[in-house]
C-alpha positions as CSV (number, residue, x, y, z in Angstrom):
1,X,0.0,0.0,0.0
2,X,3.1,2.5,0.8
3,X,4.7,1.9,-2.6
4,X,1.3,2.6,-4.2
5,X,0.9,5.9,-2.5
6,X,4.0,6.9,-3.3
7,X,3.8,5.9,-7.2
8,X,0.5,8.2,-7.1
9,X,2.3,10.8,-6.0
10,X,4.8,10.4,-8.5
11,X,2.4,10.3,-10.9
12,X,0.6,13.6,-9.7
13,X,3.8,15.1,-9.8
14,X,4.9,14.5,-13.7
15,X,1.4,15.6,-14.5
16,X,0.8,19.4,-12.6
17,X,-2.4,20.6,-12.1
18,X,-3.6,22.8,-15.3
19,X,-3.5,26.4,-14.9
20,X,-7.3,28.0,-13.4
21,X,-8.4,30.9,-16.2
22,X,-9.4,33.4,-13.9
23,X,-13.2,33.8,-13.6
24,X,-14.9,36.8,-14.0
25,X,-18.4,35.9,-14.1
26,X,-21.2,38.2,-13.1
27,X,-22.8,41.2,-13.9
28,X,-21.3,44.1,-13.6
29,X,-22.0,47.7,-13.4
30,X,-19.9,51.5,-13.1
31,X,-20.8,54.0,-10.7
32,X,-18.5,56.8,-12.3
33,X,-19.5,60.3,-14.6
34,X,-17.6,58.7,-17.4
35,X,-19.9,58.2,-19.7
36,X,-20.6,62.1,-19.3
37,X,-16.9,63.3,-19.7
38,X,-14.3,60.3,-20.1
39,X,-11.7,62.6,-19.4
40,X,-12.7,62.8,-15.6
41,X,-10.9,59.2,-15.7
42,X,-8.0,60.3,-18.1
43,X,-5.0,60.8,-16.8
44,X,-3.8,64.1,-15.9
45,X,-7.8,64.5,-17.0
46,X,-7.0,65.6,-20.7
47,X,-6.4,63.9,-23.6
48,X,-3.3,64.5,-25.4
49,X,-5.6,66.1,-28.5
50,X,-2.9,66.9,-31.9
51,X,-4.3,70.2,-32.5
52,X,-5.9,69.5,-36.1
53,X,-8.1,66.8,-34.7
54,X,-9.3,69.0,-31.9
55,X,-10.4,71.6,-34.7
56,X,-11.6,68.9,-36.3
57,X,-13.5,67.8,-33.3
58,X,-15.0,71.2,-32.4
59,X,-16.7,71.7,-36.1
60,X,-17.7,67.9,-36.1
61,X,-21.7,66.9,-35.8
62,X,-23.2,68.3,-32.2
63,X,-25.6,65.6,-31.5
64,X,-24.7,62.3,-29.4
65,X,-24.7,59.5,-31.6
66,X,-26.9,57.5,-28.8
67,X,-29.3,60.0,-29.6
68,X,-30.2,58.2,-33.1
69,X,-30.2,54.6,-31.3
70,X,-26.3,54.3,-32.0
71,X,-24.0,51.2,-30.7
72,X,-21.8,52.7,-28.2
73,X,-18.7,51.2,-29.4
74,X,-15.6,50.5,-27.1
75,X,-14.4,51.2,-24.9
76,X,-18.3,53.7,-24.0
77,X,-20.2,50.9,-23.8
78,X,-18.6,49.9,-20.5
79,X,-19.1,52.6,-18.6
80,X,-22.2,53.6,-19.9
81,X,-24.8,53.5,-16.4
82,X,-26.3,49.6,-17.4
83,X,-25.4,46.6,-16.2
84,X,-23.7,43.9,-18.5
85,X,-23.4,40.2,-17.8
86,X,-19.5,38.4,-18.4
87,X,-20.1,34.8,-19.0
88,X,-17.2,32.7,-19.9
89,X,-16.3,29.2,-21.9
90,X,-13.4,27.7,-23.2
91,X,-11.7,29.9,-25.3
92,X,-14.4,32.0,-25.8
93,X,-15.4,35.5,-23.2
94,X,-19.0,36.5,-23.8
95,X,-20.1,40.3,-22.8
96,X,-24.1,40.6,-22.5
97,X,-25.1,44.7,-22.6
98,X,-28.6,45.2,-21.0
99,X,-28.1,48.6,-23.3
100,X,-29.4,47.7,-26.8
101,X,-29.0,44.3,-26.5
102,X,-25.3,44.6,-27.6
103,X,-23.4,41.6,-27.2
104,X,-19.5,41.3,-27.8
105,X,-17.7,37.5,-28.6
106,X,-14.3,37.8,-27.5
107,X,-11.9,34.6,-28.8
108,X,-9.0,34.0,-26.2
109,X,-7.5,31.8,-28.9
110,X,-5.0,34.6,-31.0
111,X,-6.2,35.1,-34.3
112,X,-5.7,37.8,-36.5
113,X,-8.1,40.7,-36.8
114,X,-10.6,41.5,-39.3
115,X,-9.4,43.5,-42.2
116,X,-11.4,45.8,-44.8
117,X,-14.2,46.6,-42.3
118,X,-15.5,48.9,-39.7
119,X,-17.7,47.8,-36.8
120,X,-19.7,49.8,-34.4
121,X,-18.1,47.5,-31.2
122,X,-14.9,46.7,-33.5
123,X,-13.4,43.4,-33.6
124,X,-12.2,42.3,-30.2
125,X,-9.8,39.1,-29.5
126,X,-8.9,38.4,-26.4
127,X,-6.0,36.2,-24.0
128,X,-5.1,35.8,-20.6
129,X,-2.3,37.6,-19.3
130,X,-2.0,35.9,-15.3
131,X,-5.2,36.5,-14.0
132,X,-6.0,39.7,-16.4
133,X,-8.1,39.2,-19.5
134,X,-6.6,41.8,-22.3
135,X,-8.5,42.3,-24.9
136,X,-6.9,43.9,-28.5
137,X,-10.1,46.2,-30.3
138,X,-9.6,47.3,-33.7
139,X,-12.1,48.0,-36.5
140,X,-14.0,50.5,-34.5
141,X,-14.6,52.9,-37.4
142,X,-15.2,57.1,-36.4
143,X,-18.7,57.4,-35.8
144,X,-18.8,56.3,-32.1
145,X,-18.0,59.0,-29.4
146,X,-15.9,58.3,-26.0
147,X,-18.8,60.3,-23.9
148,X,-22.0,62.2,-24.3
149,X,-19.2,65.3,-24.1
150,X,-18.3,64.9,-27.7
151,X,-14.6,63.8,-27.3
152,X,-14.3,61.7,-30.5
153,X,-11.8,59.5,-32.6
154,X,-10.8,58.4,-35.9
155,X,-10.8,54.9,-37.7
156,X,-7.4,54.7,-36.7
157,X,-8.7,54.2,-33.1
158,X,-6.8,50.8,-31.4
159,X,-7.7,50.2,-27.7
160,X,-6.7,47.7,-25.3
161,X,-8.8,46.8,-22.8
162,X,-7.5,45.0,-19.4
163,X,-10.2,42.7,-17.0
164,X,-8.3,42.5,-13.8
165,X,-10.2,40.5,-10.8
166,X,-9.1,42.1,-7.4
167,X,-12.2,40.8,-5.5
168,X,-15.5,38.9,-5.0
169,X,-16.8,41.8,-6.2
170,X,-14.4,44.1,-7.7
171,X,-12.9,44.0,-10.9
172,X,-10.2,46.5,-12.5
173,X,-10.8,47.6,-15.9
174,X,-8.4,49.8,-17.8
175,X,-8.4,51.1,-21.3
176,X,-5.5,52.3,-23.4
177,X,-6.5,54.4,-26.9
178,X,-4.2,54.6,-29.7
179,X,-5.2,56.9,-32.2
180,X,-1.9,58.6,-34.2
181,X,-5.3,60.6,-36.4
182,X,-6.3,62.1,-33.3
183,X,-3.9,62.0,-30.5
184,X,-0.8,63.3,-29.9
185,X,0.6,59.4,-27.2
186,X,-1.4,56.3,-26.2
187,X,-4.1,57.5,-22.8
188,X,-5.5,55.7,-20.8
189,X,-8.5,55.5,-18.5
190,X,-9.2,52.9,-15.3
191,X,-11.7,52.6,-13.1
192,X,-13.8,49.6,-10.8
193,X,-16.7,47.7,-12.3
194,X,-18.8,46.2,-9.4
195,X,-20.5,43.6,-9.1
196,X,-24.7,43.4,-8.7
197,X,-24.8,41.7,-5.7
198,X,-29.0,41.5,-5.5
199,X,-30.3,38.4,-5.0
200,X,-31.9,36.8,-8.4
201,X,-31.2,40.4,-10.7
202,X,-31.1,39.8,-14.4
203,X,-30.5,41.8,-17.5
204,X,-33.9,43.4,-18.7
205,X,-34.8,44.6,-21.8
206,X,-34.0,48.0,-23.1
207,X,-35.0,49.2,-26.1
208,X,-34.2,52.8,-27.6
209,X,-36.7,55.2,-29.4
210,X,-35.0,57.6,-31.6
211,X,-34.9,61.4,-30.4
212,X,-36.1,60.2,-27.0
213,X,-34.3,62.7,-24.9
214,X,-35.2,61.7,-21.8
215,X,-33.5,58.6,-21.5
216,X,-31.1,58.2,-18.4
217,X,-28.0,58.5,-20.8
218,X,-28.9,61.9,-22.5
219,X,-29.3,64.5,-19.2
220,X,-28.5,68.1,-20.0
221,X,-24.9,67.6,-18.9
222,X,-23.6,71.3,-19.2
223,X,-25.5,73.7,-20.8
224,X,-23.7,75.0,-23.8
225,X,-23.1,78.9,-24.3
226,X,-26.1,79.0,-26.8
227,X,-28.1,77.0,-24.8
228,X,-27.9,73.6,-26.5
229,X,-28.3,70.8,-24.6
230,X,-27.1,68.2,-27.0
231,X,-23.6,70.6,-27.0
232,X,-21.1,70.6,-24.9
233,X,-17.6,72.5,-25.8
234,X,-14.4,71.9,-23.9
235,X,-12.2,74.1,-23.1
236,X,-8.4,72.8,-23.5
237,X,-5.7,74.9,-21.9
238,X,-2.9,76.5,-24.7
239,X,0.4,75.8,-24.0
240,X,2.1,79.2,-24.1
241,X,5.9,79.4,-24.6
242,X,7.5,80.8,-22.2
243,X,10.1,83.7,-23.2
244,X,13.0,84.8,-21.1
């Protein structure tokens, strides 16, 4: 019987346990003003704007996408104030978006990314670094915007996203945007996802109705000089050089 226990734990030993894929299960929520101005999570709370785009950006269409029933794209659609659902197979991480019904299909078996086309939620592929998912976005076209504040991209948009698990009901979610049309370096933004802890809550239904202003997501953020609502301006600081 003692040799057989201690063949057994030979045994156990030339075969190691596989690795555990993290899990992040659950459905998740933000409780941030992101989805009103992103670049309250920024940091240094700016984005490095190349001066053409913000021109650009400042004569560009005033009215939030959402308004017309829009997908969100990404990296908005996780911070916008609805709950989303992360369920999880082999090889495969599914996002479920109470908003619209969106729904993203992340692979976390490398492939390469989709080519000739642009997608409202881009093409997302996904693998495991430790216990973070990161996932690689690209074809996200330029007629999403980052926040009901009008801060916008270009096609050239690339963001990585990073699903971090730091506790039963915590997880740590970063997002770096490249975008060499628009911005001047790689930014990023973080910020906790929590987890909806009441007992038997599902995702619901939610539709949109076109030029329904009175939806949760389209407040009157900051009025804008002429009294839009649907416009808000920023107001980036000029660096000045400074003469001696």
């Amino acid at each position: 019987m003692k040799t057989l226990v201690i063949l057994g734990a030979a045994c156990l030993a030339a075969f190691p346990a596989a690795a555990q894929t993290p899990d992040l299960q659950g459905i998740w929520e933000t409780r941030n003003g992101a989805q009103f101005d992103v670049s309250e999570l920024a940091e240094g709370h700016e984005i490095p704007y190349l001066p053409e785009a913000l021109e650009r950006e400042q004569k560009a269409n005033r009215v939030d996408p959402l308004a017309h029933c829009a997908m969100p794209g990404v990296p908005r659609i996780n911070y916008l104030p609805f709950p989303f659902q992360i369920i999880q197979r082999p090889g495969l991480v599914i996002i479920l978006y109470e908003y619209l019904h969106n729904q993203r299909l992340i692979p976390t078996t490398r492939r390469e990314h989709l080519e000739g086309i642009d997608l409202w939620m881009g093409d997302s592929v996904g693998h495991w670094e430790g216990n973070t998912l990161v996932v690689d976005v690209t074809d996200l076209g330029d007629k999403t915007w980052l926040d009901s504040a009008r801060h916008t991209h270009s096609d050239a948009l690339h963001v990585v996203e990073r699903f971090t698990r730091t506790g039963a009901d915590t997880i740590n979610y970063e997002a770096t945007l490249e975008d060499p049309k628009t911005y001047s370096k790689p930014w990023k933004i973080a910020m906790t996802l929590r987890r909806n802890t009441q007992p038997d809550f599902e995702l619901r239904e939610q539709e949109c109705t076109e030029g329904d202003t009175g939806r949760a997501i389209q407040p009157q953020y900051r009025p804008a000089p002429k009294g839009d609502p649907l416009e808000f301006v920023r107001p980036y600081p000029v660096k000045r050089e400074v003469t001696k």
